[in-house]
Backbone of each chain as ProteinMPNN parsed JSONL, in Angstrom:
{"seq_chain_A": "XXXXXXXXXXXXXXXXXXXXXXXXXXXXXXXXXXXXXXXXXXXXXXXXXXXXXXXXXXXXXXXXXXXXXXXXXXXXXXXXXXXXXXXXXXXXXXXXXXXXXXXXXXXXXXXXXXXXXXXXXXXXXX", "coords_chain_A": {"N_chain_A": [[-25.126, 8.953, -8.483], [-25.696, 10.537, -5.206], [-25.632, 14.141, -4.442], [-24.501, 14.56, -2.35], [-23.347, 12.586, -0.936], [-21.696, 11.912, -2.965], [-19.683, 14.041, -2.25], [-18.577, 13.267, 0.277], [-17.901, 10.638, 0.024], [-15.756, 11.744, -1.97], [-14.28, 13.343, -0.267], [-13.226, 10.861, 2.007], [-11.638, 9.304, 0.157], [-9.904, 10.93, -0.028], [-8.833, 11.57, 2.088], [-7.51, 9.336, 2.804], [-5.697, 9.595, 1.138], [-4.136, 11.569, 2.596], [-3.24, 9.969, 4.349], [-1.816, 7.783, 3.927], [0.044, 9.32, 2.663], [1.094, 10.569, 4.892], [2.346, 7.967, 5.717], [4.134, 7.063, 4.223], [5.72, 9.615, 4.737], [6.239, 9.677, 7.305], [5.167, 11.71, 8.45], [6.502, 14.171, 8.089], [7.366, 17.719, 7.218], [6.113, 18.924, 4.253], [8.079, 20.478, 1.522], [7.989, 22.223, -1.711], [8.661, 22.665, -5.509], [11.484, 21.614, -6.175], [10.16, 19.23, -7.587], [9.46, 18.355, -10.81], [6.483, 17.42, -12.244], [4.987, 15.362, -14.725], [2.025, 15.328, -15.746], [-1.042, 14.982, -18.191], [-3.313, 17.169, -18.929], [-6.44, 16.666, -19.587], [-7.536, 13.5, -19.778], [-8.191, 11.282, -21.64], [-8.956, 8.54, -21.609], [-9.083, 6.577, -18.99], [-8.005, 4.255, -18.502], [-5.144, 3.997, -18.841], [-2.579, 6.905, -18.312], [-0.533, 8.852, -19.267], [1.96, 9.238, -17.152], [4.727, 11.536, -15.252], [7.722, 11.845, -13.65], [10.444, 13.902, -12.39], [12.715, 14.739, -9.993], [15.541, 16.251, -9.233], [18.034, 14.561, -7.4], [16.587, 12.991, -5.467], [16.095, 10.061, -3.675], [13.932, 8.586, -3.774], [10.76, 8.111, -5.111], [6.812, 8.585, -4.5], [4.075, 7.668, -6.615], [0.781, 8.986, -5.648], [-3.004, 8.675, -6.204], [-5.585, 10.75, -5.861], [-8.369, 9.977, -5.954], [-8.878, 7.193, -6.772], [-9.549, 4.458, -5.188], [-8.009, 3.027, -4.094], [-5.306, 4.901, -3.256], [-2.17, 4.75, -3.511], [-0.454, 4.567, -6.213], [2.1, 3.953, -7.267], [5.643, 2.84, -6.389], [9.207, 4.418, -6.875], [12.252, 3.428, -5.991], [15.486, 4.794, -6.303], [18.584, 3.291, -7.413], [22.098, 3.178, -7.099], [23.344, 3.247, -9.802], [21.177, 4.852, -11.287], [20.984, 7.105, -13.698], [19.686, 9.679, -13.33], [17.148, 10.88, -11.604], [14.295, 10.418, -12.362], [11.511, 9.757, -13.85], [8.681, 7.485, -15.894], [5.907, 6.421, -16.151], [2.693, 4.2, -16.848], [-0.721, 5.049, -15.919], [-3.735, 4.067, -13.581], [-6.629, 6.334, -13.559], [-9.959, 6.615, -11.38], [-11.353, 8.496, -11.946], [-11.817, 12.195, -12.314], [-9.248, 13.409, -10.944], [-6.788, 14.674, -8.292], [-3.614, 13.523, -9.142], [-0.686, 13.188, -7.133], [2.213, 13.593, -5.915], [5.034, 12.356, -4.383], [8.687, 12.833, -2.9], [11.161, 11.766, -1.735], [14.038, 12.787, -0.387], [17.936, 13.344, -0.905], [18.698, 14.318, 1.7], [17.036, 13.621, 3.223], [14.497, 15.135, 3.7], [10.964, 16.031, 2.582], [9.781, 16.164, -0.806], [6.844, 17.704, -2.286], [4.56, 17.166, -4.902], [1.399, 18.532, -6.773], [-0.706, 17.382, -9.697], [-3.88, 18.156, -11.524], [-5.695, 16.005, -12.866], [-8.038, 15.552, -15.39], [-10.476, 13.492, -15.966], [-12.091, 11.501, -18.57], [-13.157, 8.928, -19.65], [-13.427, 6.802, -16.932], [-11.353, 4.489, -15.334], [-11.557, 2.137, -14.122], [-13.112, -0.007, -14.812], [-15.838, -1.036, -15.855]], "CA_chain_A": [[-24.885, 9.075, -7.021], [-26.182, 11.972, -4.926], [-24.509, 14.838, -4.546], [-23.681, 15.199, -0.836], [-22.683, 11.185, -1.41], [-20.145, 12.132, -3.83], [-18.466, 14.85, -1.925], [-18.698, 12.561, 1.372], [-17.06, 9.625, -0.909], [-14.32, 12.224, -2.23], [-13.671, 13.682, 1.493], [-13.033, 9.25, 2.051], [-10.73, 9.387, -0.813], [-8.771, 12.101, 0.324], [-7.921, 11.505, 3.907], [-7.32, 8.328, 2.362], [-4.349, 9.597, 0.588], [-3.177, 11.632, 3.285], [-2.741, 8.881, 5.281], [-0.846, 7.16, 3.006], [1.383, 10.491, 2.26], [2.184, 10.358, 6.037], [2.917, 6.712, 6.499], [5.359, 7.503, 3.27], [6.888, 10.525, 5.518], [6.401, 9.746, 8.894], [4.382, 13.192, 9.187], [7.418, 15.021, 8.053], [7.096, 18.786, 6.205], [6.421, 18.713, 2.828], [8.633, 21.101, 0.674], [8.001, 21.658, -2.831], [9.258, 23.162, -6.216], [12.64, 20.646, -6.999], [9.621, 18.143, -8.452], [8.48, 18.57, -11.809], [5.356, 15.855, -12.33], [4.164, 15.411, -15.93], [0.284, 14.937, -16.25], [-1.994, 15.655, -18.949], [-4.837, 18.072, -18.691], [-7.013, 15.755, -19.564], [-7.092, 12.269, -19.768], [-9.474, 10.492, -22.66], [-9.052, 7.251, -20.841], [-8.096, 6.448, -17.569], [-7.049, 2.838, -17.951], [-3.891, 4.455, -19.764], [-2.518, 7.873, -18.041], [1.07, 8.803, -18.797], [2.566, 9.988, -15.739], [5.82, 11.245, -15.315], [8.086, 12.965, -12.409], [11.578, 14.089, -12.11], [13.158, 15.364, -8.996], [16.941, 15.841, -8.569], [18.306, 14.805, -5.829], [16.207, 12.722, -4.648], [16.393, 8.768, -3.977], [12.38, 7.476, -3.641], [9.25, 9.263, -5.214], [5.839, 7.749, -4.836], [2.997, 8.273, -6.41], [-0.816, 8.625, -5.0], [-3.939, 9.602, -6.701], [-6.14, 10.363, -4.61], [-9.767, 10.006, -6.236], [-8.729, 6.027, -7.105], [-10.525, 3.298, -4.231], [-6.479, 2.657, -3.219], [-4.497, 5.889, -3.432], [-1.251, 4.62, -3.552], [0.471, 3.991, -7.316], [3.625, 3.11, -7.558], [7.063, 3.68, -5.464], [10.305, 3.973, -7.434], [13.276, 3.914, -5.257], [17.075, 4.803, -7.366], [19.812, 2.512, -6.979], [23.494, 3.895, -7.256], [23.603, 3.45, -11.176], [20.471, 5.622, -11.7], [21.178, 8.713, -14.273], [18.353, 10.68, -13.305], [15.99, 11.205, -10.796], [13.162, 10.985, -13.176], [10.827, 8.29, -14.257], [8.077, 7.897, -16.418], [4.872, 5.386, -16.229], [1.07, 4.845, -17.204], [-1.591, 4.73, -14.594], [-5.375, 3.851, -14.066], [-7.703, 6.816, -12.508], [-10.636, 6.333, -11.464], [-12.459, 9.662, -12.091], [-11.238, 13.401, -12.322], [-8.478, 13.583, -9.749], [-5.322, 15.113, -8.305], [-1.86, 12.917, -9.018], [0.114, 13.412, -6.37], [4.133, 13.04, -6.257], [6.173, 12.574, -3.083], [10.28, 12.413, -3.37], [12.021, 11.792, -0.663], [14.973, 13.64, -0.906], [18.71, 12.619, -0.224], [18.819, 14.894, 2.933], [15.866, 13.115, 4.092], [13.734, 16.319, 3.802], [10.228, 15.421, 1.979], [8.804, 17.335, -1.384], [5.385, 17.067, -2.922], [3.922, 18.401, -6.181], [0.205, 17.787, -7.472], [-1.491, 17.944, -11.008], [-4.829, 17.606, -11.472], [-6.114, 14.838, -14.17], [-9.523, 15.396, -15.842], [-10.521, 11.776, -16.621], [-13.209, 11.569, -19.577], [-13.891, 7.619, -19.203], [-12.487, 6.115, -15.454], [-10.299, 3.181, -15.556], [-12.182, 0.711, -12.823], [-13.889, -1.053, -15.583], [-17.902, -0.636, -15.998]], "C_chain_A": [[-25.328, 10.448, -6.52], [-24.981, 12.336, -4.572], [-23.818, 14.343, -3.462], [-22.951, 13.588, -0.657], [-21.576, 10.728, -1.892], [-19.508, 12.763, -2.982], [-18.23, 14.108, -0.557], [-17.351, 11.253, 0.87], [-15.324, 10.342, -1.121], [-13.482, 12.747, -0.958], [-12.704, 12.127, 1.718], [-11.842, 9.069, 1.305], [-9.21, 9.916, -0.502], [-7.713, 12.115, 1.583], [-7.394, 10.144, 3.504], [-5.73, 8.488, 2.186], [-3.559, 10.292, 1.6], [-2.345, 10.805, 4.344], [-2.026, 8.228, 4.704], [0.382, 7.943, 2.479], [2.021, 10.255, 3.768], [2.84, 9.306, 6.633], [4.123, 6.842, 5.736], [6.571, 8.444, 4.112], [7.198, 10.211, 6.405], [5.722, 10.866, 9.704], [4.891, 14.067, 9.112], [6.563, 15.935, 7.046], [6.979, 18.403, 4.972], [6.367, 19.959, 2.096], [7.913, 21.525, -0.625], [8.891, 22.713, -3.442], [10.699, 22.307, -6.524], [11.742, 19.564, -7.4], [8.734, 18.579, -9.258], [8.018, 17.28, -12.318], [4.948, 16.568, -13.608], [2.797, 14.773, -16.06], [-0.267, 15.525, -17.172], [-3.282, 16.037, -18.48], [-5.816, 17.093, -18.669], [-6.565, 14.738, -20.589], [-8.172, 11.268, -20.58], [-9.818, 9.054, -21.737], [-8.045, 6.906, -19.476], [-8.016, 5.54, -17.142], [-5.878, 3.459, -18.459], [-3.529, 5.942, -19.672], [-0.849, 8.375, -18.259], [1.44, 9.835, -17.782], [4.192, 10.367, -15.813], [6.716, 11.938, -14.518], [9.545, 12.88, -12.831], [11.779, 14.913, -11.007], [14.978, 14.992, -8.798], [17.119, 15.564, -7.583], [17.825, 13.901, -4.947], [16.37, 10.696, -4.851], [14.934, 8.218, -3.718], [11.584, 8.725, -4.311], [8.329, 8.175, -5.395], [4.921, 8.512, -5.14], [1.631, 8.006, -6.281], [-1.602, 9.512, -6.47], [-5.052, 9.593, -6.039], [-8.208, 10.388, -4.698], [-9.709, 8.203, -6.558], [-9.298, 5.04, -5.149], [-9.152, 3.427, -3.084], [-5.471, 4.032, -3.662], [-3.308, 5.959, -3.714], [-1.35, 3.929, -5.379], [1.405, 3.417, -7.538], [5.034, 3.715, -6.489], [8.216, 3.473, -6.382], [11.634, 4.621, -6.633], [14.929, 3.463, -6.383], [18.502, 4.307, -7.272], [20.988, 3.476, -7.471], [23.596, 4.354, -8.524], [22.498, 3.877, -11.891], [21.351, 6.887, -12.533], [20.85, 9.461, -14.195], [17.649, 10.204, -12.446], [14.667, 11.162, -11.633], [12.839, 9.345, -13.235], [9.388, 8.466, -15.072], [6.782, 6.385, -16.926], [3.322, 5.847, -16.883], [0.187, 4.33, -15.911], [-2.611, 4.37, -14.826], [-5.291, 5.184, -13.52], [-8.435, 6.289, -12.678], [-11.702, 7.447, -12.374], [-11.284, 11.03, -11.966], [-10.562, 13.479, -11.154], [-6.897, 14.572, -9.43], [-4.571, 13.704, -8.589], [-0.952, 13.937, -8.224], [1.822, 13.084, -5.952], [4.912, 13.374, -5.26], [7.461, 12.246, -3.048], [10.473, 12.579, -1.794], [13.557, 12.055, -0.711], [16.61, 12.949, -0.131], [19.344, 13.296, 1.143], [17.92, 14.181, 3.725], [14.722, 13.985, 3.997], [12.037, 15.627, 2.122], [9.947, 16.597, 0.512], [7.642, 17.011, -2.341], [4.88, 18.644, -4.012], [2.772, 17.46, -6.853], [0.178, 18.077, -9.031], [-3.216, 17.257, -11.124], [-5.067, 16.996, -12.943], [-7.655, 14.914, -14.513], [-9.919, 14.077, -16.833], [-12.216, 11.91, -17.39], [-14.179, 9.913, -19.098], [-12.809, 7.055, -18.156], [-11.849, 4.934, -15.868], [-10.558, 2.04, -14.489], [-12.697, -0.018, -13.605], [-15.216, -0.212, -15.724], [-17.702, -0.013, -17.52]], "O_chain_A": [[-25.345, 11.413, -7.283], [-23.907, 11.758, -4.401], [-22.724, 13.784, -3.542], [-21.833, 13.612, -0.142], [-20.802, 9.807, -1.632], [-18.476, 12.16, -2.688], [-17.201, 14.642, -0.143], [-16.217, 11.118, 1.331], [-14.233, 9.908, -0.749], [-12.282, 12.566, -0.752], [-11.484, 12.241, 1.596], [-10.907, 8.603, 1.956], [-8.045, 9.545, -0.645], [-6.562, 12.442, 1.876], [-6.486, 9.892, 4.296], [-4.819, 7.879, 2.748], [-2.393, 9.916, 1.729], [-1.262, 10.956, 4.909], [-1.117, 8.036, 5.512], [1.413, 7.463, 2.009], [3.173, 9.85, 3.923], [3.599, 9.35, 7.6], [5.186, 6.769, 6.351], [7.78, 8.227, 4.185], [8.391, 10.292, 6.696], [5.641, 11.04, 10.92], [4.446, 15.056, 9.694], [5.622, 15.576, 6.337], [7.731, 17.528, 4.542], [5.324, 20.579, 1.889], [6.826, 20.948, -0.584], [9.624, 23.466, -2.802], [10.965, 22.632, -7.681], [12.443, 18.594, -7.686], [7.63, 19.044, -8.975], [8.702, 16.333, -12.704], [4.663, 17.757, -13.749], [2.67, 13.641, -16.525], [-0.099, 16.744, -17.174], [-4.102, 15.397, -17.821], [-6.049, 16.625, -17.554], [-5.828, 14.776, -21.574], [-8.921, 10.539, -19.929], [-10.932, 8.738, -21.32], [-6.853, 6.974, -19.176], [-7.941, 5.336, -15.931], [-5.341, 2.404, -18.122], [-3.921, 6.599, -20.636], [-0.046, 8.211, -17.34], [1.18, 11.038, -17.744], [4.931, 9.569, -16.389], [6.451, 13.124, -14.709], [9.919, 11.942, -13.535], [11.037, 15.893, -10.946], [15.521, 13.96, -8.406], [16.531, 16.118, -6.654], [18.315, 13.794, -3.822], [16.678, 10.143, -5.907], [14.999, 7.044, -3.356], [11.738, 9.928, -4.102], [8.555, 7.156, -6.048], [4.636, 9.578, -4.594], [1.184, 6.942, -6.71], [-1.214, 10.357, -7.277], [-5.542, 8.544, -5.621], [-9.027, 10.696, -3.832], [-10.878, 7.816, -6.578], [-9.121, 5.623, -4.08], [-9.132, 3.732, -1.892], [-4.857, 3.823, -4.708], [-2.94, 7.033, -4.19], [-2.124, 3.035, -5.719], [1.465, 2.296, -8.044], [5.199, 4.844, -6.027], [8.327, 2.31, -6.769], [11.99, 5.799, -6.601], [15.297, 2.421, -6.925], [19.449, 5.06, -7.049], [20.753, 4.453, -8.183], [23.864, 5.538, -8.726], [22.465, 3.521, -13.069], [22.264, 7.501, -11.98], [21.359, 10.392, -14.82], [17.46, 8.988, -12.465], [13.937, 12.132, -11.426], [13.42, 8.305, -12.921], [8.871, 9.576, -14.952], [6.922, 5.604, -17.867], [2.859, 6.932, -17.233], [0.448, 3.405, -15.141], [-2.912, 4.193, -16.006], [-4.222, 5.511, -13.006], [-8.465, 5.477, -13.603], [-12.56, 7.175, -13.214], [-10.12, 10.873, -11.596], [-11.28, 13.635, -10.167], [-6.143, 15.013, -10.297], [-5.149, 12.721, -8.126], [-0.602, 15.077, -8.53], [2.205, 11.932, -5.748], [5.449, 14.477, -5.158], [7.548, 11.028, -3.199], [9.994, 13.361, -0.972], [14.202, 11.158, -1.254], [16.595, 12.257, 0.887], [20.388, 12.848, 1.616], [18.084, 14.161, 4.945], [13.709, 13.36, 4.311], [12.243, 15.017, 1.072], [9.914, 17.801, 0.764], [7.663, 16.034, -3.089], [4.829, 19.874, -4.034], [2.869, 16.313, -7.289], [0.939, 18.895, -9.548], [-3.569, 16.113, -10.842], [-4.644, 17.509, -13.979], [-8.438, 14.27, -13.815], [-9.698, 13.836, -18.02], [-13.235, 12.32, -16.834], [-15.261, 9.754, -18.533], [-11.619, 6.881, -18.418], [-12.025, 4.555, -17.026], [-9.73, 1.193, -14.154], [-12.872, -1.108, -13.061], [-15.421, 1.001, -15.689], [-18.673, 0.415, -18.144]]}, "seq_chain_B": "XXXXXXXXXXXXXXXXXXXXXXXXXXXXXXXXXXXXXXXXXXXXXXXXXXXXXXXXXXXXXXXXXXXXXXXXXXXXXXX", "coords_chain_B": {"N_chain_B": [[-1.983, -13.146, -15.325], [-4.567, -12.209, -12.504], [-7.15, -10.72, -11.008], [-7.63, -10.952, -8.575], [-10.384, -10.657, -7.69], [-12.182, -12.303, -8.681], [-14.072, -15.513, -8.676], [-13.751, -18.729, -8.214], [-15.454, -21.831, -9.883], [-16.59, -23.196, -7.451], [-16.855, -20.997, -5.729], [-15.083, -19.88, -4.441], [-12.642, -17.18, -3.654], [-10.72, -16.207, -6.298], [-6.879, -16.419, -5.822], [-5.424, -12.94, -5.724], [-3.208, -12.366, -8.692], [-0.759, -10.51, -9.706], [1.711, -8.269, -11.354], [4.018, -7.141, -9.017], [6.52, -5.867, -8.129], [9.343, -4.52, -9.98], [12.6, -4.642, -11.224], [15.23, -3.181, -11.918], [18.743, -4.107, -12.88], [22.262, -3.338, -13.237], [25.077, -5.139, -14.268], [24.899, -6.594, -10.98], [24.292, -4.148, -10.188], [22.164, -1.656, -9.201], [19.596, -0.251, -10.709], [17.384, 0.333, -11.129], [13.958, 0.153, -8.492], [11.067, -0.898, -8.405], [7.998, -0.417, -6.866], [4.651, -1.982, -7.365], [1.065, -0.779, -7.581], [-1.97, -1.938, -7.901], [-2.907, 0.351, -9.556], [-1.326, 0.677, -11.521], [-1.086, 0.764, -14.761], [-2.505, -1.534, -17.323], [-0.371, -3.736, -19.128], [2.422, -2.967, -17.982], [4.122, 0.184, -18.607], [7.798, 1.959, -18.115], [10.167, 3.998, -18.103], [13.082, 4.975, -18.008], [16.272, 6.23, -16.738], [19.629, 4.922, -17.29], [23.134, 4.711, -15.73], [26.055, 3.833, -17.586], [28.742, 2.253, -17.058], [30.715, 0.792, -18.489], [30.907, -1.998, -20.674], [28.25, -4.491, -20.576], [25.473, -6.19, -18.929], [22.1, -5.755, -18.54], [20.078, -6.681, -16.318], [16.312, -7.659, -15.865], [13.809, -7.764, -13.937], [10.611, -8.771, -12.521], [8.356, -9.338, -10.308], [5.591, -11.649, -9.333], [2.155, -11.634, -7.436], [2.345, -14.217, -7.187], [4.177, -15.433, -6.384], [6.119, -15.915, -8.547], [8.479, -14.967, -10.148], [9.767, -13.42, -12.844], [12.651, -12.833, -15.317], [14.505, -11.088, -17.429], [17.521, -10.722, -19.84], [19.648, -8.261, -20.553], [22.203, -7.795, -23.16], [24.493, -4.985, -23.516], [26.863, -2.688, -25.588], [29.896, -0.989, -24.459], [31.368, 0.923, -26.731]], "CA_chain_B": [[-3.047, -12.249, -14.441], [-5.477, -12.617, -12.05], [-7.304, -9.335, -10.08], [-8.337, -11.138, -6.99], [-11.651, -10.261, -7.634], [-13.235, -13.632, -9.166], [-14.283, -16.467, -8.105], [-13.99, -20.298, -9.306], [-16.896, -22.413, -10.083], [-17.142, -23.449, -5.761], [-17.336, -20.156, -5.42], [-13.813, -19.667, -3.436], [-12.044, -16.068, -4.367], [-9.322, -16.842, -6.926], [-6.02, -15.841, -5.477], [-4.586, -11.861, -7.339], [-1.549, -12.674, -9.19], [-0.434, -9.462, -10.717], [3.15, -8.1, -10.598], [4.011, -6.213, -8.15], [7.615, -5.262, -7.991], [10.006, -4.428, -11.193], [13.762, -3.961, -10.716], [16.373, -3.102, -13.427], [20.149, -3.949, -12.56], [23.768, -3.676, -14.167], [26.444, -6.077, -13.471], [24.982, -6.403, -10.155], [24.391, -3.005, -9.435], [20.478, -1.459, -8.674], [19.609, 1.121, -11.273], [15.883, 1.085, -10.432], [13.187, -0.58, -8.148], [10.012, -0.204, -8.501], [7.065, -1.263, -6.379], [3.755, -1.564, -8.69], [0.216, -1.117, -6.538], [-2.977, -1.982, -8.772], [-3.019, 1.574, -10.075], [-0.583, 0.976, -13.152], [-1.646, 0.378, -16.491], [-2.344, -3.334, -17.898], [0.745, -3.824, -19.815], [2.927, -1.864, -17.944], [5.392, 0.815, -18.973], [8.29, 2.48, -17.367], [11.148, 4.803, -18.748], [14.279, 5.507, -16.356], [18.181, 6.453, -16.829], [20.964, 4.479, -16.224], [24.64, 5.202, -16.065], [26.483, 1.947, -17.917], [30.147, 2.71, -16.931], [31.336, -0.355, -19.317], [29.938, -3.0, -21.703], [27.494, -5.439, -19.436], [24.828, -6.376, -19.05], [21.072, -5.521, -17.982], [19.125, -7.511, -15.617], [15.353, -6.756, -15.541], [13.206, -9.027, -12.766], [9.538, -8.91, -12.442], [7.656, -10.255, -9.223], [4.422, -11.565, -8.957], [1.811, -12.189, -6.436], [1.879, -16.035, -6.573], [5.397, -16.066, -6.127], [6.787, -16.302, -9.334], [9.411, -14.511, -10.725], [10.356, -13.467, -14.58], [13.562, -12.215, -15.725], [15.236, -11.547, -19.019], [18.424, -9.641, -19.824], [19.937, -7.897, -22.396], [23.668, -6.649, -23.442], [24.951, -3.624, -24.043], [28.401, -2.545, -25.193], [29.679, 0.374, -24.819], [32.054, 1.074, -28.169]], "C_chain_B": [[-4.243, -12.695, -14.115], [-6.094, -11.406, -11.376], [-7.561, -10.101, -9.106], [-9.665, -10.741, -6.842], [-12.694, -11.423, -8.187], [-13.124, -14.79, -8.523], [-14.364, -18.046, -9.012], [-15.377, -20.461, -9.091], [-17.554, -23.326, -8.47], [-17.292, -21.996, -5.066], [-15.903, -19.072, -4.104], [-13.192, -18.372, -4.5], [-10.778, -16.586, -5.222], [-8.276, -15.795, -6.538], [-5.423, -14.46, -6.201], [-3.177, -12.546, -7.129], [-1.609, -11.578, -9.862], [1.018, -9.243, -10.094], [3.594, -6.663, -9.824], [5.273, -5.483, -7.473], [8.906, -5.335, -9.591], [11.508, -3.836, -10.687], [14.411, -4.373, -12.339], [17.912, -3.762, -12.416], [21.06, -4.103, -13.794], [24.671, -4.164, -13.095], [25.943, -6.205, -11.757], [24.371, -5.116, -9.051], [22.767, -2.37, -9.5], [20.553, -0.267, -9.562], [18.095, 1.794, -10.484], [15.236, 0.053, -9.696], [11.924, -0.005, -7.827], [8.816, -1.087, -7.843], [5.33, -0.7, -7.244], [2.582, -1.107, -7.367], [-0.901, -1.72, -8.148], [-3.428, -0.594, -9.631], [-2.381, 1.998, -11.228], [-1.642, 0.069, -13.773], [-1.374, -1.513, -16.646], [-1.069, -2.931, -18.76], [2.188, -2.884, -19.533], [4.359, -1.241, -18.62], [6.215, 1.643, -17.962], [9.794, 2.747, -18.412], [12.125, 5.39, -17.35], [15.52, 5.545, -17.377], [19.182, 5.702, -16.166], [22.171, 4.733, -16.479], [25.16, 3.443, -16.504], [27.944, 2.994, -18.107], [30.785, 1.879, -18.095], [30.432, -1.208, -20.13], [29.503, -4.05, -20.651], [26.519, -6.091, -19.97], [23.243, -5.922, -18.302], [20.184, -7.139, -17.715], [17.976, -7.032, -15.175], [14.316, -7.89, -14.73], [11.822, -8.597, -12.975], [9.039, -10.068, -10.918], [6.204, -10.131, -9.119], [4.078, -11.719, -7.925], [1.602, -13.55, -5.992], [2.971, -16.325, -5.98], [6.367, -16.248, -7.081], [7.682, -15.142, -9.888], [10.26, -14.313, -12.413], [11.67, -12.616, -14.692], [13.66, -11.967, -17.225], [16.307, -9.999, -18.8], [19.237, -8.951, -21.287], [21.451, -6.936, -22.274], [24.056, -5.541, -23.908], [26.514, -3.251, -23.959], [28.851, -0.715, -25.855], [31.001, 0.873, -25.921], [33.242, 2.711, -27.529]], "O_chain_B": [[-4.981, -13.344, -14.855], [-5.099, -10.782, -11.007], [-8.003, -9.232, -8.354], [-10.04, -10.474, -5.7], [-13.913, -11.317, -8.059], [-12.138, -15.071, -7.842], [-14.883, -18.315, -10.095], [-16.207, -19.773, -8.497], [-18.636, -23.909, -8.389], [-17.806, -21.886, -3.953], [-15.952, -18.086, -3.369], [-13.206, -18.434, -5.729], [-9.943, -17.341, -4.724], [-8.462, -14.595, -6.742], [-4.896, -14.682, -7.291], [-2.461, -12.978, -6.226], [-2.506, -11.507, -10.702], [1.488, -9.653, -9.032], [3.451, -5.48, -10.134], [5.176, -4.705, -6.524], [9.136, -6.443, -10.077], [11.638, -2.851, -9.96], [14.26, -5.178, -13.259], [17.844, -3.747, -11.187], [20.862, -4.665, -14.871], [24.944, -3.922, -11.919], [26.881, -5.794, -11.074], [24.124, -5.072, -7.846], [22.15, -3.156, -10.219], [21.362, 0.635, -9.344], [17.766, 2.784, -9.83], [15.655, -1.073, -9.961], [11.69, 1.024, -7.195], [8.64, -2.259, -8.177], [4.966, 0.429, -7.573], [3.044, -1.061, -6.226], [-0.417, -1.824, -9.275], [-4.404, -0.693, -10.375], [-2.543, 3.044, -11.856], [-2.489, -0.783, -13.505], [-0.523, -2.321, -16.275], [-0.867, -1.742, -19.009], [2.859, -2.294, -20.38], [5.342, -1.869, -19.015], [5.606, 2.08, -16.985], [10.31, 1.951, -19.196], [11.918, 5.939, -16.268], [15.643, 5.019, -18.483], [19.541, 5.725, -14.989], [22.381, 5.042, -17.652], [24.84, 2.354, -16.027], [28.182, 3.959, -18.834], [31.555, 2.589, -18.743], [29.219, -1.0, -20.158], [30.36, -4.472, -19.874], [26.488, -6.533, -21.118], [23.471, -5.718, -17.109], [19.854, -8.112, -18.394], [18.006, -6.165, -14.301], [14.246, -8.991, -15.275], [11.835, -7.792, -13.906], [9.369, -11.232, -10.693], [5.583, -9.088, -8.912], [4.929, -11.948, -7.065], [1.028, -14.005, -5.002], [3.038, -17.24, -5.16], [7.456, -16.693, -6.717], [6.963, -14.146, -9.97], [11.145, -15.022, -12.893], [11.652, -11.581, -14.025], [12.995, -12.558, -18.076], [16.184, -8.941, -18.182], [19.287, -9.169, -22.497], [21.728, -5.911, -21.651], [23.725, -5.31, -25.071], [27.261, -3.345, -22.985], [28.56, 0.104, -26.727], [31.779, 1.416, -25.137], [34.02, 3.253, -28.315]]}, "name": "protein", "num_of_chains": 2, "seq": "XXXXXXXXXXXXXXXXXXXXXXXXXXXXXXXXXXXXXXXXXXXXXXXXXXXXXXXXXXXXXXXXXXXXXXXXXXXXXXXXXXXXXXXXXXXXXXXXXXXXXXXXXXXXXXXXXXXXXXXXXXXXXXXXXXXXXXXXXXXXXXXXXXXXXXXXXXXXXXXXXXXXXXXXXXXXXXXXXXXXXXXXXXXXXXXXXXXXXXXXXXXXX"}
């Protein structure tokens, strides 16, 4: 792909996800530091990414990545008989990206923490 | 599983069936719910905490996109 193609594409990507971070908030501030997100540096394969967040405190975290076609991952909201704020899944990427991690906190107040993922082989297939 | 991305032999898109929401409960009660998008892993995994006040039971659901619904549950006592 040419260059200016790619960074045109990843721009696409991106506003992508913010739009999807603010339909999540509503457009509210986003905080950070009470969410620690586990990603690996890099990522050999990116059908198979373990992901993993904890945030006290909080009752929803979703997460985006925001180099993937659909930005949105997964939402896990914590019923009463949760022990932890934490959770811990595998993902696709597509390509070298941020993971992005939004909690919604039980004040209501939003907080977001990235990591970036260096993906060796993408996880779309081909 | 289906991605929504193929087509039968008339050439009509075959409907995605993948699952797309995962909930845990005890006795009733909501530990976790989880909405999937196409961005998890084939076979997926998921690790969470729950508080088990008493000996119960776990109820774990699965929803697909056709409509269908899997469960299975499993006891736990607490000694």
């Amino acid at each position: 792909m040419h260059l200016r193609q790619a960074s045109q594409v990843r721009l696409l990507f991106a506003s992508l996800t913010d739009d999807a971070i603010a339909a999540f908030t509503g457009g509210a501030e986003l905080g950070s530091g009470a969410i620690t997100l586990t990603a690996p540096e890099i990522a050999e394969n990116g059908n198979t990414v373990p992901i993993g967040v904890d945030v006290p405190g909080a009752t929803q975290i979703t997460l985006f990545a925001d180099g993937n076609p659909v930005p949105n991952v997964a939402t896990f909201n914590f019923g009463p008989i949760s022990a932890s704020r934490s959770a811990s899944t595998r993902i696709r990427l597509a390509a070298t990206q941020n993971v992005v991690a939004v909690a919604k906190m039980e004040d209501g107040s939003f907080q977001m923490a990235k990591a970036k993922v260096k993906v060796t082989i993408g996880g779309c297939g081909g | 599983m289906e991605s929504g991305q193929r087509k039968d032999d008339d050439g009509n898109i075959i409907p995605r069936s993948i699952i797309n929401r995962f909930t845990a409960d005890f006795k009733g009660q909501n530990v976790i719910d989880v909405t999937l998008e196409p961005a998890i892993s084939t076979n997926p995994f998921f690790a969470f905490e729950a508080v088990v006040p008493e000996s119960g039971e776990f109820t774990f659901t699965w929803y697909d996109d056709d409509g269908d619904v899997y469960d299975t549950s499993k006891k736990i006592t607490v000694s």
